[in-house]
C-alpha positions in Angstrom: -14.8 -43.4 43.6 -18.6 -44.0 44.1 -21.3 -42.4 42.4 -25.3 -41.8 42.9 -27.5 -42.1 40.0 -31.4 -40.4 40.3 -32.9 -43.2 38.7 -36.9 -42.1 39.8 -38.5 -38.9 40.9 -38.2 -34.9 39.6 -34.1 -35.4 39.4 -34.3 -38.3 37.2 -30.8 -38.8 35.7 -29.0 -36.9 37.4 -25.9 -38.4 38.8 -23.5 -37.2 41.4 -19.7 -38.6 42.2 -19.2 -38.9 46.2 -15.7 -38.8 46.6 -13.9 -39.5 49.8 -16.4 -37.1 52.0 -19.3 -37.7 53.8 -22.4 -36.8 51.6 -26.0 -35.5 52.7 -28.8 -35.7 50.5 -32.1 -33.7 51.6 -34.7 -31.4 49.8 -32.3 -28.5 51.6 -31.3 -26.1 49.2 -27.7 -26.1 50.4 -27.1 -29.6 49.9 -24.8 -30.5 47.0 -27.1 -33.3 45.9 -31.0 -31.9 46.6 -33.7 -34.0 46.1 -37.3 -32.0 45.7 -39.9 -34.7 46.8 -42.2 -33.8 49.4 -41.7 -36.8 51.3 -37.8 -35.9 51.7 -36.5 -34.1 54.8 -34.1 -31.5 54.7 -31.4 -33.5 55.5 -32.9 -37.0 55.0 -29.6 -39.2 54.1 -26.2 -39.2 54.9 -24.0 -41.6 52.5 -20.4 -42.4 55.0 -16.9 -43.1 53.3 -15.1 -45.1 55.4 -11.4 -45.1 54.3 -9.6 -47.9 56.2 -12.0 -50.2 55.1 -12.3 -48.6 51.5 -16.3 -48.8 52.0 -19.5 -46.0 51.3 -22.4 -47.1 54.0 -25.8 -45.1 54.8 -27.0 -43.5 57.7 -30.9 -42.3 57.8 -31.0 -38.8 59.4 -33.9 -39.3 61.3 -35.9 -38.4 58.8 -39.8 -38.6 59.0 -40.5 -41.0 56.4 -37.3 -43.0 56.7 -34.4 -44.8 54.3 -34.7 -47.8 52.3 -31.8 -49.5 50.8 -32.9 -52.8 49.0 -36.5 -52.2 49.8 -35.8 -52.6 53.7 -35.3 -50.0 56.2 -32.7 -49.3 58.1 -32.3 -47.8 61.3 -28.5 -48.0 61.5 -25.5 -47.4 59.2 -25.8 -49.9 56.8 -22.7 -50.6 54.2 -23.9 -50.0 50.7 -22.9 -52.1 47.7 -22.6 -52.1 44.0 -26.2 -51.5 42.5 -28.5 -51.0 45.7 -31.3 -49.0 45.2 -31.4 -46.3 48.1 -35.1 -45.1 48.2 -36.0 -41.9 49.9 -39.5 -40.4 49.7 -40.6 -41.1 46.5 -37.1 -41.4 45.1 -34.6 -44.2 44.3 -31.4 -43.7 44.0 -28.8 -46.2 42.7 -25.1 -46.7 44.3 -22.3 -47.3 42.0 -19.0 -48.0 43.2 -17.8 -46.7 39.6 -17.2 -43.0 38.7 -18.3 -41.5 35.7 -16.6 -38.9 32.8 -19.9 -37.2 32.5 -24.1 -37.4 32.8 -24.3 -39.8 29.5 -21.5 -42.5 30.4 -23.6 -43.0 34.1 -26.9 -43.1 32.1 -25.6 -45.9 29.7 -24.2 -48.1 33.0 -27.7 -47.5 34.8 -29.4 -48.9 31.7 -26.9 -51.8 31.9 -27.5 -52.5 35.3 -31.3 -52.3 34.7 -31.1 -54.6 31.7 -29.4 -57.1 33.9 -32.7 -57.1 36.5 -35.0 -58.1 33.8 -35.7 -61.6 33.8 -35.9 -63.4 30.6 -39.3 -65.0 29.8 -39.8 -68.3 27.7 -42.7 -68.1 25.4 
C-alpha cells in the first residue's frame, strides 16, 4: 500500500495510508484527508489506484489553482511514483509507495528521503 506524507503547510506531518480506493484530498470537511490552505478547493485532488496495473496516479479536480506533481502541472491523470512531491495550494505532499505502522515510522522515512535530495558540497 501507498501512503501520503504532509510534508509543508498547517497539516505538516501528518501522513495518511491510501489503500486500494480512490482518495480525494480538498479543504472539505468530509474528506478523509483535509487540507486547510486557502488556496485548496474543496475537492482539489483525487489520487487513482489502478489494480491491474498495481499503480496510484493523480487526477486534478478542476480545482482553481491547480495540481503540481514534480513542480509541473498536470492537466490529466498522471501516474505517481515513489517520492513525488504533489503540491496543492500552498501544500506539498509526498507519495510513498510504502505503508507505515504509525505517524513516527513515516516521519523518519520522509527525513530519509529528504536527506537523499541534499546535495553534498565540497569545501
Amino acid at each position: 500500500m501507498a501512503s501520503i506524507i504532509v510534508i509543508s503547510g498547517s497539516r505538516k506531518g501528518d501522513y495518511y495510508p491510501l489503500g486500494h480506493r480512490t482518495n480525494v484530498i480538498g479543504r472539505n470537511e468530509a474528506l478523509p484527508i483535509q487540507i486547510l490552505d486557502e488556496l485548496v478547493s474543496r475537492k482539489h485532488l483525487q489520487i487513482l489506484y489502478d489494480k491491474d496495473k498495481g499503480q496510484y496516479s493523480a487526477n486534478d479536480m478542476k480545482s482553481k489553482h491547480g495540481v503540481f506533481v514534480n513542480g509541473k502541472k498536470i492537466n490529466k491523470e498522471t501516474v505517481l511514483s515513489d517520492g513525488d512531491n504533489i503540491q496543492i495550494g500552498d501544500t506539498i505532499l509526498l507519495f510513498t509507495d510504502k505503508d507505515f505502522n504509525n505517524r513516527e515510522s513515516a516521519l523518519s522515512h520522509y527525513k530519509k528521503v529528504g536527506e537523499r535530495s541534499h546535495p553534498t558540497i565540497d569545501p
